[in-house]
N, C-alpha and C positions, 0 to 999 in steps of 0.2 A: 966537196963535202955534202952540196943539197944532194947528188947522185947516191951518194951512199948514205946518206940518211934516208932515201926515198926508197932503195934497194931495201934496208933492213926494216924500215916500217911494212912494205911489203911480206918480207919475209913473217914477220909476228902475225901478219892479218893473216895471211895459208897456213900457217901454222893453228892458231883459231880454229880455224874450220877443220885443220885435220884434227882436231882433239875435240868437236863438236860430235856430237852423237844421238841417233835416234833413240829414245827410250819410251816405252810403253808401260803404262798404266792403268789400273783401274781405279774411278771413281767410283764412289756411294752415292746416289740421287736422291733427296727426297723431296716430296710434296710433289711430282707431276704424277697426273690424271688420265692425262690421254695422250692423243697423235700431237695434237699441239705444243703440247710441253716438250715431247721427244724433240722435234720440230725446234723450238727455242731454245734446248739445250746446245743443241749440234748447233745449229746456227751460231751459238755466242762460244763456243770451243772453236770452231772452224775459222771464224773471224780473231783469232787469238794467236798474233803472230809466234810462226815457229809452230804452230800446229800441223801435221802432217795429214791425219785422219783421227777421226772423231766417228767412234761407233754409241748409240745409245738405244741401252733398251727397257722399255716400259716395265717389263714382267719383270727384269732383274732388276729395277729400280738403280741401274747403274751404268758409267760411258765408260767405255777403254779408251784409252786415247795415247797415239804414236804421237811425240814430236819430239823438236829438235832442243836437246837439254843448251845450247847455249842462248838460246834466245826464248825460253820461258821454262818455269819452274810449273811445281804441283801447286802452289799455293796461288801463281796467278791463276791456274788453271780451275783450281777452286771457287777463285774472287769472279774469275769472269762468268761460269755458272748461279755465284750467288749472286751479281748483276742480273741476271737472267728474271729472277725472283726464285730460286731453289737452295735448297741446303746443300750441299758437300761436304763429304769426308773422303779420307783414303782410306780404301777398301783394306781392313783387316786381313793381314796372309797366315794361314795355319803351318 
């Protein structure tokens, strides 16, 4: 009985990861200044488990950011930029 309970709990956890997915994003950044801020955004997205890559850029006052939807949403990804000290939104799509 533990064998095949061990088997199917197995099975659920692959099963997980195959229905886990990378999903891409663009934040809204506000209040950074300079290279520093760019610098502190990416830092607190990157350290943001299940973040895959974390792009940010000053002029566009905005981060794209690749990760893995089962292990963080937008709105952590929000909260760990407004830890940061910045505002976030999700970028409006036309």
């Amino acid at each position: 009985m533990k064998k095949i309970l061990a088997t199917l709990t197995n099975v659920l956890l692959l099963g997980g990861i195959v229905m886990a997915k990378e999903v891409a994003t663009e934040i809204k950044v506000r209040g950074m200044t300079c290279g520093s801020c760019v610098v502190s955004v990416k830092k607190a997205l990157s350290q943001t488990k299940g973040v895959k890559n974390a792009d940010v850029s000053l002029e566009k006052a905005e981060a794209t950011v690749v990760y893995d939807d089962a292990q963080v949403n937008q709105q952590q990804l929000r909260d760990a930029i407004k830890k940061a000290g910045f505002e976030a939104e999700l970028k409006e799509t036309k």
